[in-house]
N, C-alpha and C positions, 0 to 999 in steps of 0.2 A: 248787620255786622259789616263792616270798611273788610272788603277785600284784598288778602295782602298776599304777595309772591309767595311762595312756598320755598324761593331760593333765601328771600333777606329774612326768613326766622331764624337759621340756624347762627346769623348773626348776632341775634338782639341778645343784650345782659341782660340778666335775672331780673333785675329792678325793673326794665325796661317789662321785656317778657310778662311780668308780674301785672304790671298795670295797664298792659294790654289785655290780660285775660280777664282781670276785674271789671273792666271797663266795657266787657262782651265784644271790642276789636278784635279778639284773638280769640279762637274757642282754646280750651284745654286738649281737646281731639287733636286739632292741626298741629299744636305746640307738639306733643307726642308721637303722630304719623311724620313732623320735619324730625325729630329725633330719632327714629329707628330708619328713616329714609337713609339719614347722615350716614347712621351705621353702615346699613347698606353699602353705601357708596364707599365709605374708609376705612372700613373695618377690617376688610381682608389684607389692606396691606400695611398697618401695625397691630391688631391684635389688642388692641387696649379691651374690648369689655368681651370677657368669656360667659358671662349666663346674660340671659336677658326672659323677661317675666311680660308678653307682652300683651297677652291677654288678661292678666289682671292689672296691666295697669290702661288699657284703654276703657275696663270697668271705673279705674280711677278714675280716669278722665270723664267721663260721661256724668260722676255723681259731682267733681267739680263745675262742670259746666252745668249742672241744676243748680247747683250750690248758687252759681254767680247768676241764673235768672230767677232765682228766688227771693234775689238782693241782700242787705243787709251786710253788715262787717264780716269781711273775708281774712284770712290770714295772708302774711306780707308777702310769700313764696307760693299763694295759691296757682294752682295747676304747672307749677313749673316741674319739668320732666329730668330724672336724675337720675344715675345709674352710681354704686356705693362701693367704695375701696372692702375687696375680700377682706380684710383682716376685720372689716369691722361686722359686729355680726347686727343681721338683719332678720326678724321676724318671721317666719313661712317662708324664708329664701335662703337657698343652699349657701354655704359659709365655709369654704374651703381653706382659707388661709394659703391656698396656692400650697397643698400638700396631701397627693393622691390619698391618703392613710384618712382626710376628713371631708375626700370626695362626697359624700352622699351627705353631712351633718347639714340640719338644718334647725338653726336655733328657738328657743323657745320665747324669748325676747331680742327685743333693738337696744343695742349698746344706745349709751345718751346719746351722742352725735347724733342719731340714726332717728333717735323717737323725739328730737328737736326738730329738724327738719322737717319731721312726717306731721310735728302738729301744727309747723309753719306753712302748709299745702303743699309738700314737695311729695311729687309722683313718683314713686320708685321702679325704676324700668328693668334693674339686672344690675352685675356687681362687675367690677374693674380688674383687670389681669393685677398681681403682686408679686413679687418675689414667696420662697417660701417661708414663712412666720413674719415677713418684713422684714429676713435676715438678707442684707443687702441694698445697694444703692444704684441695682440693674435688675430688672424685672424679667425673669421670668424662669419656668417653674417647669418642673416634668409633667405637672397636670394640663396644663393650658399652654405650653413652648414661651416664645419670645416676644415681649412687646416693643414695637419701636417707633421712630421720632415721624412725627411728620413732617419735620421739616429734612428730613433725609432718612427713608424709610430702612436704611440699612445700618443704622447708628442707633444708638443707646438710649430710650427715652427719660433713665435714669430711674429711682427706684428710692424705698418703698410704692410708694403713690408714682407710679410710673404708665398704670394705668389711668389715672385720673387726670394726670398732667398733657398726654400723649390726646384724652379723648377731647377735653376744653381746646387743643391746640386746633384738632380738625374738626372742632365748632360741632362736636356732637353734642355737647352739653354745655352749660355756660357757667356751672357751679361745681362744685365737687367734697366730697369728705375727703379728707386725710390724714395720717400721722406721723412721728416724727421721735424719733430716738436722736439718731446722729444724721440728720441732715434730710428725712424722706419725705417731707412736703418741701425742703427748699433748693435741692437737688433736681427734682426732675423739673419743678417749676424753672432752673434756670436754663435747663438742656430745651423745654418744651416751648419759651418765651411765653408762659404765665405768672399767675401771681401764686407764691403759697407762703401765709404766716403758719409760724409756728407762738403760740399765745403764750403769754406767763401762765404760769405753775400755777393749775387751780382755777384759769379762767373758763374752765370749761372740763366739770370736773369728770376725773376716771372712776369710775364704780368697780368694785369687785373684787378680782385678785389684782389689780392694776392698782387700786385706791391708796397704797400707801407708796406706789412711786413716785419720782419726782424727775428722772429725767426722761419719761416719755411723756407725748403728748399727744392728742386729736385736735385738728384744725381745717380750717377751710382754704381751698386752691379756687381759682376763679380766673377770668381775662382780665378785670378791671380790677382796681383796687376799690371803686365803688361798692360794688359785689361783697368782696371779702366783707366790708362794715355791714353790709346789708344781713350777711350770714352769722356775725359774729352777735346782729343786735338778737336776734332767733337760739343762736349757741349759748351763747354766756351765761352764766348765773351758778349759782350755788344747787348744790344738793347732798339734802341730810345724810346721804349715807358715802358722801365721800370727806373725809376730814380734811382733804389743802385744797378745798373749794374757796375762791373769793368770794365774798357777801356781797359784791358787787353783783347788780343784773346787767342785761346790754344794752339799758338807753342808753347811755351816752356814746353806740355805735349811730344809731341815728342821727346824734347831731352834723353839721355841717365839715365835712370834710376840709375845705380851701382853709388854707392858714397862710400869712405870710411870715416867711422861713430867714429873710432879711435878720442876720446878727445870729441863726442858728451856727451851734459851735460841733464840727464833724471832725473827729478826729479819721484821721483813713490812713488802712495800710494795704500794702502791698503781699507783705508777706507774715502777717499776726507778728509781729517781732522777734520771730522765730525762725528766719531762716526757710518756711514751708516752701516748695517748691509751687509757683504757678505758672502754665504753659503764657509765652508771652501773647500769644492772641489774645488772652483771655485780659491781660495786664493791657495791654492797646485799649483794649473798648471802656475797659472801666478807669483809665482816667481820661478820657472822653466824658465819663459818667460824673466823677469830681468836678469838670470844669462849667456841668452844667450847671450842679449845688450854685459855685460860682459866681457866674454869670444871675442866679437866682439871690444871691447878696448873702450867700450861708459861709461862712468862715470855714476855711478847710484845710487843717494841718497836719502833715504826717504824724500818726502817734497810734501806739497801741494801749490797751491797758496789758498786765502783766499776767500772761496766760502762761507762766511757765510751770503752774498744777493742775493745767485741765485737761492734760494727756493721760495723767494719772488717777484723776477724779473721774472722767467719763469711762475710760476702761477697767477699770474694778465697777464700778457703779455700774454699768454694761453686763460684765460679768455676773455681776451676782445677780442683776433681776430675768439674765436669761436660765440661769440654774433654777431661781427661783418657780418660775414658769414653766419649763419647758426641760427640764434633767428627769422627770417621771415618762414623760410624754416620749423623749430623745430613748430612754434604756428600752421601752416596749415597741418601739419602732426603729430601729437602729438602722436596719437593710431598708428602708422608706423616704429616710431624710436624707439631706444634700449635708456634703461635708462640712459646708461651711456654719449648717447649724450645730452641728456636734462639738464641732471647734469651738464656739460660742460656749458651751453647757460646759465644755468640759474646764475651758475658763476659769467660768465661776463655781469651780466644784472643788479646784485647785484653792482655791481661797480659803486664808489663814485668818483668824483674828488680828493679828499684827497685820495685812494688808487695808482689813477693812478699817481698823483704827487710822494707819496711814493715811488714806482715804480721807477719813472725816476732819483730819488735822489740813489735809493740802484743801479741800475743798472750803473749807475756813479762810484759810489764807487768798482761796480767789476769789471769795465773797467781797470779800476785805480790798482786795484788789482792783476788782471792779467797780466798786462804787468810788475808791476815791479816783480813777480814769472818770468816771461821770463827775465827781465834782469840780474838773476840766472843760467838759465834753457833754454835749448834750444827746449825740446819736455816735455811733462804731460805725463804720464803713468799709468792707471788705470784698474780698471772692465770695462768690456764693459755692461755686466748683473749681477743681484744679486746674481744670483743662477742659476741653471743648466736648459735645458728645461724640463718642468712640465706637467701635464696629462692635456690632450688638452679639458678634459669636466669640466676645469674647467676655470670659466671666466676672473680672474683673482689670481694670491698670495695671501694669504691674511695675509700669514708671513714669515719671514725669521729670522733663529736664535731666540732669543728669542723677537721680535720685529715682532707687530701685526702691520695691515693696515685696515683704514675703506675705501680706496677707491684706483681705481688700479691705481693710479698715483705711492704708496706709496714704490712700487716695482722696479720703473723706474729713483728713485735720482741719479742713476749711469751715466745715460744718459741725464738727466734732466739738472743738474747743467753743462753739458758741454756747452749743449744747450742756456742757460742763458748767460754762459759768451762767444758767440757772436766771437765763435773762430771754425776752420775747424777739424773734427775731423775722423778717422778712425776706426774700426774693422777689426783686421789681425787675422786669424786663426793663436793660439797658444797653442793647444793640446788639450787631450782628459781626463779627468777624469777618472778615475777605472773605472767607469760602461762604459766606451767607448762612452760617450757623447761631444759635443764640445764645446770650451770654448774661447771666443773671447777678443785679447785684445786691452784696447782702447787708441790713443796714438792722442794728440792733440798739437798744435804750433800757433802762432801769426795769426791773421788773413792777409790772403794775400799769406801764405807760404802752399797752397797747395800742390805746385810742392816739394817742401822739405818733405813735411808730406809724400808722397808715397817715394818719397828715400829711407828714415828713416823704413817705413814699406817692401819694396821693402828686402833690407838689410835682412830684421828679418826672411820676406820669406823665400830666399836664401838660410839662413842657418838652415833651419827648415823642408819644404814643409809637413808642416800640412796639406796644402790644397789640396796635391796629393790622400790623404784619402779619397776613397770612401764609402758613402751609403753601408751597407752589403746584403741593400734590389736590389739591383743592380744585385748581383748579387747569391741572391738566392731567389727565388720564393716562398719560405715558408715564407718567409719574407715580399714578396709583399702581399700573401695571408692572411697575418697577418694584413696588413693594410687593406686590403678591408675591412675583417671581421668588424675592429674597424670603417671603415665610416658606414656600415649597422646596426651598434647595437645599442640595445637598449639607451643604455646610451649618445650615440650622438643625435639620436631623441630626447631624454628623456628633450636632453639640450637645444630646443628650445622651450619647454613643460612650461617648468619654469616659 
């Protein structure tokens, strides 16, 4: 076995990682001891993975690394080491959904995401900080406190998948699960400077009490956009007992990423054609971001399509599948949940037939909508966030520019409306603001054209690598020391005092 630093693993991509361990360059062991080293090292000062399993997964590890001197065909994410967003539930590993009331549950199956990974070789080490049910787009929870950014360990890593995003930034892991209602894989991805898709409807399908929705989703976060395909070719595919599964499998994640983008048609905006408020930092780096399309020979014109029913489509549609869920759950634990899930229930509890019929008429209309903007337009180009990541003690925006919010949806229309219009959408790291903060940009297409959407982002990569930038907490200890302080203080206590 080629002896390799134990500093440049927590580098390597998945793919990379992967075919070093097949290959017997890498054991499964090292890959595993650099991943909970990582923790070690960055863990105390954001808080990204609250359980960790680490004695059965260096059993993992041991029966991988038989696996690979036994020879023969390995699977494509053999011995690679992962740590899985709480909401998603995991087999013989506690599943809290970041909500004291299901502290102890631990499930009796792996949601699909979970049992995809697990039969692609991925080693599962422990689960990701969440907000509570995934209600929110800032993480963290009265069970486990606040997770935060590494790239400013006193700011916001963003949320749902805030643990996941926060843990790939300080190279604890190089892959990640997550998911996504209004914006929680492309959210934190843009606060964290990773990649996170959210996948067309069905490309990776929901089982269970989730199986008949349609605006959440499970997806994969990663540093490269390489990775994302790599996980998607493992994720994808149909399953009998979910009905808006695509028949599509995920070879054609395999295929060759490089495309030339020469004559691609982007429409881009600044403000969805609606007036949304974005903080101008955020407006700086991403047309920066347009001029690179540019200069890459992509045609790039101001234009939206007509999102003026996706405010109303994702918030009913929001509404009812949180009552749906979570109104039994909300009445029997009332003094246990955070108010903002109650809000949430209470929502969709409010709901008339005359709303939901509305509903299905406006979401018609942006169906309608969107596709003829695509028969213009061959990708959307927008914010991925409104603004830049924010001080982690506080619970949500409550404005941007000169535009106030009474509730923390009111910060998240950047992500919301894409979510509504029922299309696959990405977060590509595309630079850094003057204060050295990251800034994600969000680029969506037809539904079904996932394999195109990474191309197109793929490309931007390339000629960019934003996402080579690391954490400066990484690599200097006054830095990490900076974050501890801020999980011990006053002011993070203070914030479940409230």
């Amino acid at each position: 076995m080629t002896e390799r630093s134990p500093s440049t693993i927590p580098d390597l991509s998945a793919a990379e990682m992967a075919r070093l361990i097949r290959t017997g360059e890498l054991s499964a062991r090292e890959a595993v001891q650099s991943h909970f080293d990582q923790i070690d090292l960055v863990n105390p000062a954001i808080n990204a993975i609250i359980l960790q399993d680490r004695e059965g997964a260096f059993e993992a590890a041991a029966r991988a690394d038989e696996l690979t001197a036994a020879g023969g065909v390995l699977p494509p994410l053999h011995g690679v080491p992962m740590t899985h967003k709480d909401t998603n539930n995991t087999k013989g590993m506690r599943t809290t959904q970041g909500s004291v009331v299901l502290k102890d549950f631990v499930p009796d199956e792996d949601d699909v995401v979970i049992a995809r990974f697990r039969e692609a070789g991925v080693i599962s080490t422990g689960k990701s900080n969440v907000p509570e049910f995934a209600a929110g787009a800032h993480t963290f929870n009265d069970l486990f406190g606040i997770t935060t950014n590494p790239f400013a360990p006193s700011l916001s890593a963003g949320g749902s998948s805030g643990g996941v995003a926060a843990a790939l930034a300080a190279r604890i892991q190089n892959l990640g699960d997550g998911s996504d209602i209004g914006g929680s894989l492309r959210i934190p991805a843009s606060f964290c400077n990773v990649v996170g898709l959210r996948p067309s409807r069905g490309r990776i399908p929901m089982v269970g009490r989730n199986s008949w929705a349609w605006l959440g989703r499970t997806g994969p976060m990663a540093r490269e956009v390489s990775d994302i395909a790599l996980a998607m070719s493992v994720l994808a595919g149909p399953d009998s007992r979910s009905p808006l599964s695509i028949a599509e499998g995920g070879e054609q994640f395999t295929q060759r990423l490089e495309r030339d983008i020469r004559g691609l048609r982007i429409g881009w905006s600044r403000d969805f054609g609606l007036g949304i408020p974005v903080a101008p930092e955020v407006i700086a780096v991403l047309e920066r971001a347009m001029a690179v399309f540019e200069d890459l020979g992509a045609i790039v014109e101001e234009a939206a399509p007509d999102l003026s029913d996706a405010d109303e489509v994702f918030s009913t549609t929001r509404a009812f599948d949180f009552s749906m869920l979570l109104s039994d759950f909300v009445k029997q634990h009332r003094d246990f949940v955070k108010p903002e899930l109650q809000w949430n229930v209470e929502l969709g509890e409010a709901l008339t037939a005359a709303d939901l019929t509305s509903s299905a008429l406006a979401r018609t209309r942006l169906e309608r909508a969107t596709a003829t903007f695509h028969e213009r337009f061959d990708v959307f180009a927008s914010p991925v966030a409104q603004l830049l990541p924010f001080d982690a003690t506080q619970r949500f925006p409550t404005s941007i520019n000169d535009a106030h919010f009474d509730n923390y949806l009111g910060w998240l229309r950047s992500a919301t409306l894409i979510s509504a219009a029922d299309v696959p959408a990405i977060s590509v790291p595309a630079g850094f603001s003057e204060t050295g903060l990251p800034v994600g940009l969000q680029l969506s297409m037809p539904h079904g054209k996932d394999f195109d959407l990474l191309q197109v982002a793929f490309a931007f990569e390339q000629s960019t690598h934003f996402a080579l930038t690391k954490p400066t907490m990484l690599t200097s200890a006054e830095r990490r020391n900076e974050g501890k302080r801020f999980q011990e203080s006053a002011a993070v206590r203070g914030f479940f005092d409230e």
